[in-house]
KETORFI-247129 format. One line per field, with one value per residue: residue number from 1; residue in three letters; x, y, z negated of N, C-alpha, C in turn. Coordinates in steps of 0.2 Angstrom, whole numbers, m for minus. Each point is the difference from the previous one (the first is absolute). Layout:
! KETORFI-247129
k c(NUM ...)
r c(Ala ...)
n.X c(X ...)
n.Y c(Y ...)
n.Z c(Z ...)
ca.X c(X ...)
ca.Y c(Y ...)
ca.Z c(Z ...)
c.X c(X ...)
c.Y c(Y ...)
c.Z c(Z ...)
//
This chain:
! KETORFI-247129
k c(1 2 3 4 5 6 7 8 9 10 11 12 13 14 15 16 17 18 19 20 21 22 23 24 25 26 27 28 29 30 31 32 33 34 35 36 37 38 39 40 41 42 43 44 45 46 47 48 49 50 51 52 53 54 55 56 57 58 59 60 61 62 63 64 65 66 67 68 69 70 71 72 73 74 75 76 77 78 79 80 81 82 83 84 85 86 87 88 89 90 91 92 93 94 95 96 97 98 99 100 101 102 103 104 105 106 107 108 109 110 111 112 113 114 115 116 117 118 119 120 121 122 123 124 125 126 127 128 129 130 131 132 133 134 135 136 137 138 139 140 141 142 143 144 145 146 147 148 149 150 151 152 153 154 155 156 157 158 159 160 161 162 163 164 165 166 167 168 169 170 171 172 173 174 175 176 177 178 179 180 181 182 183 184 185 186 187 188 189 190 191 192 193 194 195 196 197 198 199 200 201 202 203 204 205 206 207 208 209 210 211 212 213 214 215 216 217 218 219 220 221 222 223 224 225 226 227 228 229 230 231 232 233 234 235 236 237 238 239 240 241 242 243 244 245 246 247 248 249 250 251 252 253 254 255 256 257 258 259 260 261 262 263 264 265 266 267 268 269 270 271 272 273 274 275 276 277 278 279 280 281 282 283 284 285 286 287 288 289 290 291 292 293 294 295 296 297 298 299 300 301 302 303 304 305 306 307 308 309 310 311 312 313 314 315 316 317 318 319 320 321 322 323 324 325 326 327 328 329 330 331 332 333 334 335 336 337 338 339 340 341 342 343 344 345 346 347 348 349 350 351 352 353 354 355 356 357 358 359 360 361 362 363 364 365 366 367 368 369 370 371 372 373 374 375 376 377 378 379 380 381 382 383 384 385 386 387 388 389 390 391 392 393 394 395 396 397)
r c(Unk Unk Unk Unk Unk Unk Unk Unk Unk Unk Unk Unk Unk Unk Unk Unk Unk Unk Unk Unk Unk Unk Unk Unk Unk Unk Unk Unk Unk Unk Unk Unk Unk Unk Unk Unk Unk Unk Unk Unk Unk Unk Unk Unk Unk Unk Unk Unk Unk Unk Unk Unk Unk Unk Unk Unk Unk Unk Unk Unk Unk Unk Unk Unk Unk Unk Unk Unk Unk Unk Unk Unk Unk Unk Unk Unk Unk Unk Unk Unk Unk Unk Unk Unk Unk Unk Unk Unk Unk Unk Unk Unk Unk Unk Unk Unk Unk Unk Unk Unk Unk Unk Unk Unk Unk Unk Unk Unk Unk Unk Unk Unk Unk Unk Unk Unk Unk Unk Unk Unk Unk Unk Unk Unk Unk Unk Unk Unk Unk Unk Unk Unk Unk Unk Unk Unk Unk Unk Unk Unk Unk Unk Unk Unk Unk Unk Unk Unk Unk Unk Unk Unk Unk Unk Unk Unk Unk Unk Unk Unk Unk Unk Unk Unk Unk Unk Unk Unk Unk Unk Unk Unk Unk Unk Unk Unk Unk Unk Unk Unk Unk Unk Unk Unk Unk Unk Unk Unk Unk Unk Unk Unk Unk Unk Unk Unk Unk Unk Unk Unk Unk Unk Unk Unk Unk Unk Unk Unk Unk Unk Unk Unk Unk Unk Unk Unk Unk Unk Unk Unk Unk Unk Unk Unk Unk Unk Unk Unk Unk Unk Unk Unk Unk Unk Unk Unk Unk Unk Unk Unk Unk Unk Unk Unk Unk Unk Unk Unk Unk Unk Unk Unk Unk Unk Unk Unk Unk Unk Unk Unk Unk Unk Unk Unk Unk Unk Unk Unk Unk Unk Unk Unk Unk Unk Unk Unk Unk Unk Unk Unk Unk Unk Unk Unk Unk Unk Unk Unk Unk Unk Unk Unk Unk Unk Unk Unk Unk Unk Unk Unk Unk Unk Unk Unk Unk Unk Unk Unk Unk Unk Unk Unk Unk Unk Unk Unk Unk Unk Unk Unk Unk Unk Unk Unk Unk Unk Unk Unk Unk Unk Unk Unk Unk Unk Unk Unk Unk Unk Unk Unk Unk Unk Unk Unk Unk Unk Unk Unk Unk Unk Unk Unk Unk Unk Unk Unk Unk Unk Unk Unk Unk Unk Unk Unk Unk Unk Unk Unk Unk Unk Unk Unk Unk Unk Unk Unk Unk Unk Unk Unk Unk Unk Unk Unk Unk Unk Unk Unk Unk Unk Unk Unk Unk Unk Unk Unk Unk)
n.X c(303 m7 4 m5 2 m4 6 2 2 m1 1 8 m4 m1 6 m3 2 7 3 5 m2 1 m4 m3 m5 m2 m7 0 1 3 m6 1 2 5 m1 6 m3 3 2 6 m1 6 m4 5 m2 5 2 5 m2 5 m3 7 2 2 5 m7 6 7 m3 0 5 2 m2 2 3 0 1 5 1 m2 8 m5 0 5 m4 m4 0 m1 m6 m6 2 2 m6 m5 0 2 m8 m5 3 m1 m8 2 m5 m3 m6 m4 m2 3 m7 0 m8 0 m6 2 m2 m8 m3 m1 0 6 4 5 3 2 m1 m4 2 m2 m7 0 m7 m1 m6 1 m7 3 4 4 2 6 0 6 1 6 m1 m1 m4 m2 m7 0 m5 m1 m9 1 m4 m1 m8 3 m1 7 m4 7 1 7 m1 5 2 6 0 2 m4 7 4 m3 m1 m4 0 0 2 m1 m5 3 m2 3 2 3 m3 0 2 m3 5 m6 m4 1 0 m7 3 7 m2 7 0 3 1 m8 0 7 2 6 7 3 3 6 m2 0 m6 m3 5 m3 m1 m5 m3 m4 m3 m1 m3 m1 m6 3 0 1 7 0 5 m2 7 4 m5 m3 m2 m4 m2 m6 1 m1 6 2 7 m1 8 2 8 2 7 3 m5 m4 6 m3 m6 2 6 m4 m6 0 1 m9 m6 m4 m8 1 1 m3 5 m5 m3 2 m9 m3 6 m6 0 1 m7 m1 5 m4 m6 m4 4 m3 m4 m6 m1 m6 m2 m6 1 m7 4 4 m4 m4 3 0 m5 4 m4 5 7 m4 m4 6 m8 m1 m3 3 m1 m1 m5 5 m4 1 1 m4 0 m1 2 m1 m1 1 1 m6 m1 m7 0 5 m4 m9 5 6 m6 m1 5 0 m7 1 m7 m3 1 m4 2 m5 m1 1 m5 3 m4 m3 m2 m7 3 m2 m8 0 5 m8 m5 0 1 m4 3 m7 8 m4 m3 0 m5 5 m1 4 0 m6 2 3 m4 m1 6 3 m4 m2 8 m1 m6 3 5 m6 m3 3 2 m4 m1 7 m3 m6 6 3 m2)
n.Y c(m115 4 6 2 5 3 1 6 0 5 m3 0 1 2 0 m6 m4 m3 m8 0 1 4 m3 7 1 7 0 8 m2 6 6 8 m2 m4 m2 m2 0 m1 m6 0 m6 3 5 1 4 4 0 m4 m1 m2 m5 2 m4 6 m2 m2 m5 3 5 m7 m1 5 0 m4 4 6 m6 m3 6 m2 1 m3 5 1 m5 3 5 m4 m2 6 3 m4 m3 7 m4 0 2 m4 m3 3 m3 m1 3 m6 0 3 m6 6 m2 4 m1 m3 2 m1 m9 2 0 m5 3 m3 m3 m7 m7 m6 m4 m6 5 6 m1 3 2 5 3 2 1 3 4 m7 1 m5 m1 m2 m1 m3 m5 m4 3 3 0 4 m4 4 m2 2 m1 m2 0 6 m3 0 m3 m3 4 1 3 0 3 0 1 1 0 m8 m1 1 m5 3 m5 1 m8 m2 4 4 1 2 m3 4 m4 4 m5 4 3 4 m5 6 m4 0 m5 0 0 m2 m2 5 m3 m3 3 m6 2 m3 3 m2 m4 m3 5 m3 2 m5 m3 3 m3 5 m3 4 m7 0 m6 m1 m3 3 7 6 m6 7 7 4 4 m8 4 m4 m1 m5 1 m2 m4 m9 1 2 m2 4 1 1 0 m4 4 3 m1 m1 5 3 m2 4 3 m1 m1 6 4 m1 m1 5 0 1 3 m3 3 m5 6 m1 2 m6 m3 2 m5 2 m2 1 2 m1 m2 5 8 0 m3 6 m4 m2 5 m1 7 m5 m4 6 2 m4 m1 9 0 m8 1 m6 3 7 m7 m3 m5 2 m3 6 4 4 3 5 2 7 m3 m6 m3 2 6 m4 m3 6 m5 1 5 1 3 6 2 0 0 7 3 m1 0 5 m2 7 2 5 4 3 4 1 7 m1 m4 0 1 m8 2 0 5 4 m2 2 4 1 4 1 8 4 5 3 3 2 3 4 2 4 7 2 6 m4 m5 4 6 m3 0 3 m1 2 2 3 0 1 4 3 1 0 1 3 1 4 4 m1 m1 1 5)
n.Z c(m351 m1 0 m2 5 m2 m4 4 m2 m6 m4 m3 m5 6 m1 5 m4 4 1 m2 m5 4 7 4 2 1 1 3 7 0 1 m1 m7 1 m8 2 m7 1 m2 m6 m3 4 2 m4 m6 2 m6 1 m4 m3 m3 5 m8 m3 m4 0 0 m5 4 2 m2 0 9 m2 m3 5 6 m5 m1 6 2 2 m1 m5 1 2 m1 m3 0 m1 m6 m3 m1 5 7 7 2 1 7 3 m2 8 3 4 0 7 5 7 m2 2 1 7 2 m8 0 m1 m4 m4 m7 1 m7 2 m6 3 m7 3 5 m6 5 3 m2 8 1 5 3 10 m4 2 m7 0 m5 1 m2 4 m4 4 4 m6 1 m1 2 6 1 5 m1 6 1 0 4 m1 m5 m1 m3 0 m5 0 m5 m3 m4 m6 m5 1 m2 7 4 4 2 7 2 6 1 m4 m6 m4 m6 2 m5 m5 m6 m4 m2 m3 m1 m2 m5 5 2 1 3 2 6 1 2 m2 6 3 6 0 2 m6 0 m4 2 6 3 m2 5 2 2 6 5 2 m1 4 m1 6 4 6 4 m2 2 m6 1 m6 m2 1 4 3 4 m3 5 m1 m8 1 0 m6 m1 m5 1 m4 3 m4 2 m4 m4 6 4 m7 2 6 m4 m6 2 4 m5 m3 9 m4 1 m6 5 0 m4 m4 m4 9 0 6 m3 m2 m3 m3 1 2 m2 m5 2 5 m6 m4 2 m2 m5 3 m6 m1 m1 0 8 2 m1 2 7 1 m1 2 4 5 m3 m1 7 m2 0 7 m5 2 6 m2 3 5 2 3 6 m2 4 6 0 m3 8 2 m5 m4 m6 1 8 1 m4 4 5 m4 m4 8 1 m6 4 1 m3 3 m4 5 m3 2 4 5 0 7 6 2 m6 1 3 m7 1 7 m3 m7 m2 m6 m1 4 m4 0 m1 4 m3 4 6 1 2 6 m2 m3 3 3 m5 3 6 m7 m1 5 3 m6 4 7 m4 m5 7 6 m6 m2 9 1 m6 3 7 m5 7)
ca.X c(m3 2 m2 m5 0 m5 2 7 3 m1 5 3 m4 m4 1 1 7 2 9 3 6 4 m2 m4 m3 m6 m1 m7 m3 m4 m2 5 7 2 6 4 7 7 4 5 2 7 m1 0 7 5 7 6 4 m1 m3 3 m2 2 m4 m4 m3 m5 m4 m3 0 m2 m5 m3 m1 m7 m5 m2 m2 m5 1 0 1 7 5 m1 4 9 2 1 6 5 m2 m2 5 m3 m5 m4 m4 m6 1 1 m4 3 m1 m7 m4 m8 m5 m6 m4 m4 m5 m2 m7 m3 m4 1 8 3 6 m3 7 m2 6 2 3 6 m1 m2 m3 m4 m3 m5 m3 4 7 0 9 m1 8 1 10 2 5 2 5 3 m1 m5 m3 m7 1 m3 m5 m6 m6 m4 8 5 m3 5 6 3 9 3 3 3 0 m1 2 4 3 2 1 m2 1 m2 4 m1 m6 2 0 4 0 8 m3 8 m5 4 7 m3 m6 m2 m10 m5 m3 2 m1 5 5 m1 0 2 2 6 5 6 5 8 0 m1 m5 m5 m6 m2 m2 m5 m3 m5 0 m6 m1 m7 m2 m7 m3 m2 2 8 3 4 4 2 1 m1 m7 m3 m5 m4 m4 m4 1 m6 5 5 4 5 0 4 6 8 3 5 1 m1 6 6 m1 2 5 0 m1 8 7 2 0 m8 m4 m6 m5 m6 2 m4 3 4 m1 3 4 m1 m1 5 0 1 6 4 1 6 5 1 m1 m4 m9 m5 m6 m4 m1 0 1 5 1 1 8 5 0 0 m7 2 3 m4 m3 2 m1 m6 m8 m6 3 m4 5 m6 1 m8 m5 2 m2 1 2 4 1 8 7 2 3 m4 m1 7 3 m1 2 6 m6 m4 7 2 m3 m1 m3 0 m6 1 m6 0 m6 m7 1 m2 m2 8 4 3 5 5 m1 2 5 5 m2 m4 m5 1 m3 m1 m2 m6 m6 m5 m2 1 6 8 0 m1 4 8 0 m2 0 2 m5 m3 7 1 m4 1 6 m1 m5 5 4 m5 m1 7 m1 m4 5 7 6)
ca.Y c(5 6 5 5 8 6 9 0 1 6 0 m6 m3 m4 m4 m6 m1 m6 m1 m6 3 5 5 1 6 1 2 4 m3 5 m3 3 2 m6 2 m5 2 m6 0 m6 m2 0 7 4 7 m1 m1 m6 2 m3 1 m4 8 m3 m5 2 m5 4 3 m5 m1 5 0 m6 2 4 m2 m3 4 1 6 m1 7 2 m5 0 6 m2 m6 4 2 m4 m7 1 4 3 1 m7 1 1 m5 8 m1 m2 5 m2 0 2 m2 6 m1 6 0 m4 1 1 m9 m1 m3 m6 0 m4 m2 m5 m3 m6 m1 3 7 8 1 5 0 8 m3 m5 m1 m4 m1 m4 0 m5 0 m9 m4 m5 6 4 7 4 m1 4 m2 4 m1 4 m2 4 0 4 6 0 5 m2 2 m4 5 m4 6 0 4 1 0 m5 3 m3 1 m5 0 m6 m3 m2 4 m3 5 m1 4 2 1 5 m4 0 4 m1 m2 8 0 4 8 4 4 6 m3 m7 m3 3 m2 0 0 m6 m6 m3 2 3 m5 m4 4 m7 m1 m1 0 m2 m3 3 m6 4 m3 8 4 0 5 4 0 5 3 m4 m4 m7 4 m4 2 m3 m6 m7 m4 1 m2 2 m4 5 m5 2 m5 0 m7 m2 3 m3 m7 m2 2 m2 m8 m2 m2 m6 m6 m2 3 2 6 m4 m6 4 4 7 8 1 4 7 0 1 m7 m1 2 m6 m9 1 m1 m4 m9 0 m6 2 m3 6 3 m3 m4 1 1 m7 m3 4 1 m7 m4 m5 m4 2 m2 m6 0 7 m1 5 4 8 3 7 8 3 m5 m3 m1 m5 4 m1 m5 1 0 4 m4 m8 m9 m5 m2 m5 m5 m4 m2 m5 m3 m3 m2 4 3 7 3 8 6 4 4 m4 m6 2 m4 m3 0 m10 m3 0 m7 m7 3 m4 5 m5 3 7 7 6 7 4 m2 5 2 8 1 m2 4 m3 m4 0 3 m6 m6 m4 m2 m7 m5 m4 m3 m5 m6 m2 m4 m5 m1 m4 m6 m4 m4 m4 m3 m2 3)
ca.Z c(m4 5 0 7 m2 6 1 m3 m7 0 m2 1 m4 0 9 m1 0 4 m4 1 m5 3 6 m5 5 m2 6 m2 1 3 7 4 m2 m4 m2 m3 m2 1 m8 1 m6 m2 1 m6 1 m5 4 m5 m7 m6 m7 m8 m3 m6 m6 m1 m5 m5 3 m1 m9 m3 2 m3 m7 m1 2 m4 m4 4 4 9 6 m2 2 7 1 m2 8 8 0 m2 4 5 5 5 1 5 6 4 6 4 6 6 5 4 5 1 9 3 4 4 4 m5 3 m2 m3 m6 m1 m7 m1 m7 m2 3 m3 1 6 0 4 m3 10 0 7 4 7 1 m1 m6 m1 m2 m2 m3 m5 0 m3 5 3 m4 5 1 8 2 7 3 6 0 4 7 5 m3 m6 m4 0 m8 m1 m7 m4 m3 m7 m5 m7 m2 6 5 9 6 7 3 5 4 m5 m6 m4 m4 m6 m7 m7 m5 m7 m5 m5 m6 m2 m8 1 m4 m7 m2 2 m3 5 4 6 m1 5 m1 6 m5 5 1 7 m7 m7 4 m1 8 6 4 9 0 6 3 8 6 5 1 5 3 m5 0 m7 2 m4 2 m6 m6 1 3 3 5 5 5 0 m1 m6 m3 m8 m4 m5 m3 m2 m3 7 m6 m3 5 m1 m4 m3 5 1 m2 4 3 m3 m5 1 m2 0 m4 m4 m3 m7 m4 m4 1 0 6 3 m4 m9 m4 m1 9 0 m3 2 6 0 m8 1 m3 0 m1 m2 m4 m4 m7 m2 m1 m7 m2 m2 m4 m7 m3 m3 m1 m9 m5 0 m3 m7 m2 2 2 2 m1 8 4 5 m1 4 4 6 4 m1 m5 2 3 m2 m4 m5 m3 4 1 m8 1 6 m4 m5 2 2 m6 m4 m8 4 m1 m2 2 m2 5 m1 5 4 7 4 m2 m7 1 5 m5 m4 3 0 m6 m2 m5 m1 0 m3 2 m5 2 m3 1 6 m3 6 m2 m2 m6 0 m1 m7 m5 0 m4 m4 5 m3 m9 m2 4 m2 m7 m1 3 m4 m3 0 2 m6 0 3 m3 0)
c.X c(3 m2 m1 m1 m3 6 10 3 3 9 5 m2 m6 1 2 8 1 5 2 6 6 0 m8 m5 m6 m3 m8 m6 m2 m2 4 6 m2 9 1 5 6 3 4 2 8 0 0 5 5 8 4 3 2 m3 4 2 1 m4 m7 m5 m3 m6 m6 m3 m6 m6 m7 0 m6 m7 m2 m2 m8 0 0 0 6 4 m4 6 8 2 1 6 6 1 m1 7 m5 m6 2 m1 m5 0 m4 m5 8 m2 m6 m1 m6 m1 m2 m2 m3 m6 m5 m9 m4 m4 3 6 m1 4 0 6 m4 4 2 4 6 2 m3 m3 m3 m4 m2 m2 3 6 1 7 m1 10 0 9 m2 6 6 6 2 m2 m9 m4 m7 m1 m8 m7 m7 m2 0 9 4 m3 4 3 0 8 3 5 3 2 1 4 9 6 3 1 m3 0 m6 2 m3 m7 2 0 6 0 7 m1 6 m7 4 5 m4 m6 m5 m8 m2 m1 7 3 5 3 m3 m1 1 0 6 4 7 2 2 m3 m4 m8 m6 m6 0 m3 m8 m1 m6 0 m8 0 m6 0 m8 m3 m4 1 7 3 5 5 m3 m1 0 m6 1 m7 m5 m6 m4 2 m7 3 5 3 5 3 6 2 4 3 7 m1 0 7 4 m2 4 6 2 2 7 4 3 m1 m6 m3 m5 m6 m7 1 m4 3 6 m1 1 7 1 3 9 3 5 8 3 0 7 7 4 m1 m4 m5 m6 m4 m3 2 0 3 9 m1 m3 5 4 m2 m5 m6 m4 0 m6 m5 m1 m3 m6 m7 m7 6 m5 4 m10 0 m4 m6 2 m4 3 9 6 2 6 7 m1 1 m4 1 9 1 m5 1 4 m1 m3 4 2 m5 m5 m7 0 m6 2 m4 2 m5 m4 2 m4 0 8 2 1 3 8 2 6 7 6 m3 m7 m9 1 m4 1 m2 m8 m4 m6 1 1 3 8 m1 m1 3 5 2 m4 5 7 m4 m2 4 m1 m6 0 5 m2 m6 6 4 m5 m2 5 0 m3 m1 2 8 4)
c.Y c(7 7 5 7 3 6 m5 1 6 2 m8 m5 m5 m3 m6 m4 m5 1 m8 m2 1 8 3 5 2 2 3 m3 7 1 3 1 m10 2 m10 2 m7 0 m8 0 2 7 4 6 m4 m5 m4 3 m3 1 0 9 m4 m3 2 m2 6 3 m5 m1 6 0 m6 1 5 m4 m5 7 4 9 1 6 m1 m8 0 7 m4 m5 4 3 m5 m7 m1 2 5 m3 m6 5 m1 m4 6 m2 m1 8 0 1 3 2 5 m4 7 m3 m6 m1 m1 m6 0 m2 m5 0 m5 m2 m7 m3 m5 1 6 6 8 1 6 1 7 m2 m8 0 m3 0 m6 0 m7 0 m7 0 m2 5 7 7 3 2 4 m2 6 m1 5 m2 3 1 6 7 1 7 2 5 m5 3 m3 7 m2 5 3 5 m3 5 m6 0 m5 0 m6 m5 m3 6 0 9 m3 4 m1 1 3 m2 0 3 m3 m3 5 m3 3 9 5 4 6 m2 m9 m6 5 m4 0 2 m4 m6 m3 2 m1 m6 m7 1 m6 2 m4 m2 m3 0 0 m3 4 m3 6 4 3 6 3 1 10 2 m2 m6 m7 4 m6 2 m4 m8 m1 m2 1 m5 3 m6 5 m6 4 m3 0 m8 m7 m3 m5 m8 m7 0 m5 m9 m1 0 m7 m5 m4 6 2 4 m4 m7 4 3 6 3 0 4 9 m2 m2 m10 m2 3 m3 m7 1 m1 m3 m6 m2 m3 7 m4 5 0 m2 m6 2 4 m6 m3 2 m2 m6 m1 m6 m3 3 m4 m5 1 5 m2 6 4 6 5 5 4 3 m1 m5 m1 m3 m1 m1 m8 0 4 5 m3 m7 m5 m2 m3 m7 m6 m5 m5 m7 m5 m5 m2 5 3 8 4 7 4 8 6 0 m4 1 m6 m3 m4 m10 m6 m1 m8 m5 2 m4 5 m6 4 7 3 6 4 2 m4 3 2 7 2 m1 7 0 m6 2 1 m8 m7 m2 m1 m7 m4 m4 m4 m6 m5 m4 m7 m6 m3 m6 m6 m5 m4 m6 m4 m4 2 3)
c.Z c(4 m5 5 m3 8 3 m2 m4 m1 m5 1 m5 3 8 m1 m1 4 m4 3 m6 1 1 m7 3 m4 5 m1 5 6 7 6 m1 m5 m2 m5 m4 m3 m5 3 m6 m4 0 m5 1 m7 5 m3 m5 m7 m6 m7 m4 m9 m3 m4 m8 m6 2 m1 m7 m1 0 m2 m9 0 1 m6 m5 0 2 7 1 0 4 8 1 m1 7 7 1 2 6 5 4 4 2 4 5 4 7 5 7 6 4 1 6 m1 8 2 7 3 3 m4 3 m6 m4 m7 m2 m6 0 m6 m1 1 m7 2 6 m2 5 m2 9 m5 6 m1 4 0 m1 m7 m4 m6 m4 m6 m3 1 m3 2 4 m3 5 m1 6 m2 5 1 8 1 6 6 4 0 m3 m6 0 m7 0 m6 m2 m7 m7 m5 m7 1 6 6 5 5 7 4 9 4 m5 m6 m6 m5 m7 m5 m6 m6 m4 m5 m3 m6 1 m8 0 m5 m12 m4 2 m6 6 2 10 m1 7 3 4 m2 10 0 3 m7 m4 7 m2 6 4 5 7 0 9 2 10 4 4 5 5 3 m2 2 m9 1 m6 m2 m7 m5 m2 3 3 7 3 4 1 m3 m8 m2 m3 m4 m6 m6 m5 m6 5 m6 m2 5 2 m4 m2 9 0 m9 1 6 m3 m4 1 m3 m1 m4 m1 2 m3 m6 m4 1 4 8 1 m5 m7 m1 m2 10 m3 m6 2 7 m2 m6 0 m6 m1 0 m6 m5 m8 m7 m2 m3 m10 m4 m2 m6 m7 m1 m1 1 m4 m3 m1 m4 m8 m1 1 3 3 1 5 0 3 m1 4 4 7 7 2 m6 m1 3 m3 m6 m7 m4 2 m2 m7 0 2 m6 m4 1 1 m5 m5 m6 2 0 0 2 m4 5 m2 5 4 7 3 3 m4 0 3 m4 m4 4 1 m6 m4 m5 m1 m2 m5 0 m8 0 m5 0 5 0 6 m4 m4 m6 m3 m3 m6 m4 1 m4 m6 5 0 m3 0 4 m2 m5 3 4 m5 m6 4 1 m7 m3 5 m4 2 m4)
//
């Protein structure tokens, strides 16, 4: 399955995405000026701090008496006060690769998101860009060609919003970026200056490294003013590394004598998951299976003729590790069947049957947009539980 666009993308809203759950690009797709803008999933502002803090519990109490009183403004104003610590941070742009093209040739343009292969191409005339984020290698690759011999010429330019610095040395581009010690999300909008660089070592933001590579077939490349500057190439390959995590997943495996960062679930090396299995001796496993455990639902199976479970869609997508299927598998195990009630069911959805899942419900009872939905769907609840329940009745459940 392809999507196909005639023009470039005029705003960030409408440039095509690449990822690897990680690594993350958007890409306008432009024909004189191509802008990449770059993201990495551990990229946030703020800094190590504790959350500990007194005693909270009356505050709680109180707050749970208004809301029994039906004084929700006074028991919202009594939590923001009281409950609330410091603002959630802000997930912060990597940066962006940007292309300037000279002598751009003439003919049609395209620019599409290929999904089955997970590429982003665009074409001017004969000049083709084709970008892909691998998994496997953890890098962001442009490959660059064109029809007419050494009709390539390209600068490459490395920027972005926060604070960095650039250089470029020996066909190499490299950007050392500092993301905010705080930056306030626009929804609460109390700071006088809500983006905020701290001095102290202690209060400073993470620091990242970006390094792009210039593979070329003709052509010659240059260094000047920071820039990457290609001239009279058939072919290009850019590839834009995090060379930090790379680094640390080499030095890691040296020390310990294994190698995980493509052990599932740790983030190549990036996720928070890759430093605990490494230095902890930590199991890997999803999410619902580890609140399953916590809270005995093994024992809770013992004796239960229906297990009722839901989400607000289910779908293909809800094949992997989320809350129905793992409560299904438990379910299957132990012989109990499960009934999901859900508010739409998506493509996918019956891949849930062969999981342990007995049969789905859909809230919906009307074709409405989500907009109308939403203002009707505790009424649609009650009505879906009253009808499952009567037949759970007439079951003999």
């Amino acid at each position: 399955m392809e999507l196909w666009y005639d023009r470039p993308a005029a705003r960030w809203t409408d440039a095509l995405p690449g990822g690897n759950g990680r690594l993350g690009v958007m890409d306008d797709g432009g024909i004189e000026r191509q802008t990449l803008w770059l993201n990495e999933d551990t990229f946030w502002s703020g800094y190590p701090r504790t959350l500990d803090c007194e005693d909270k519990s009356p505050h709680f109490r109180k707050i749970r008496e208004l809301i029994e009183a039906r004084q929700y403004q006074a028991a919202q104003a009594l939590f923001e006060k009281e409950m609330s610590f410091f603002p959630g941070e802000s997930y912060e742009p990597l940066g962006q690769l940007v292309l300037t093209y000279r002598n751009v040739p003439d003919g049609d343009y395209l620019r599409r998101l290929d999904l089955d292969t997970a590429t982003l191409y665009s074409r001017q005339g004969s000049l083709e860009r084709e970008v892909l984020v691998s998994a496997p290698h953890q890098v962001t690759a442009l490959h660059l060609t064109t029809r007419e011999a050494g009709g390539l010429h390209v600068s490459l330019t490395l920027d972005g919003p926060l604070r960095h610095r650039t250089s470029a040395s020996a066909g190499e581009l490299s950007m050392l970026a500092q993301a905010p010690s705080l930056a306030e999300p626009n929804y609460s909008n109390t700071l006088a200056e809500p983006v905020q660089y701290h001095e102290e070592p202690s209060h400073q933001g993470i620091r990242a490294a970006v390094l792009v590579q210039v593979r070329h077939r003709g052509g010659t490349l240059m260094e000047r003013d920071g820039h990457l500057i290609l001239e009279g190439a058939d072919e290009a390959m850019t590839a834009v590394l995090d060379r930090n995590l790379s680094h640390f997943a080499d030095v890691a495996a040296e020390s310990l004598g294994r190698d995980l960062r493509d052990a599932p679930g740790t983030g190549a090396a990036g996720g928070l998951g890759f430093a605990m299995a490494a230095f902890l001796g930590s199991r890997m496993q999803m999410g619902i299976e580890t609140v399953l455990d916590t809270a005995g639902f093994d024992r809770l199976l013992e004796g239960a003729d229906l297990v009722i479970t839901g989400e607000g869609r289910i779908d293909s997508q809800s094949m992997r590790g989320k809350v129905v299927t793992g409560v299904a598998r438990r379910a299957r195990a132990a012989g109990v069947p499960v009934a999901a009630v859900v508010g739409d069911i998506g493509d996918g959805a019956e891949a849930a049957f062969d999981l342990g899942v007995s049969g789905i419900f859909s809230i919906n009872r009307v074709a409405v947009p989500f907009s109308q939905a939403k203002l009707r769907s505790k009424d649609d609840m009650r009505a879906t539980a009253a009808n499952l329940f009567r037949f759970m009745e007439r079951l003999g459940l």
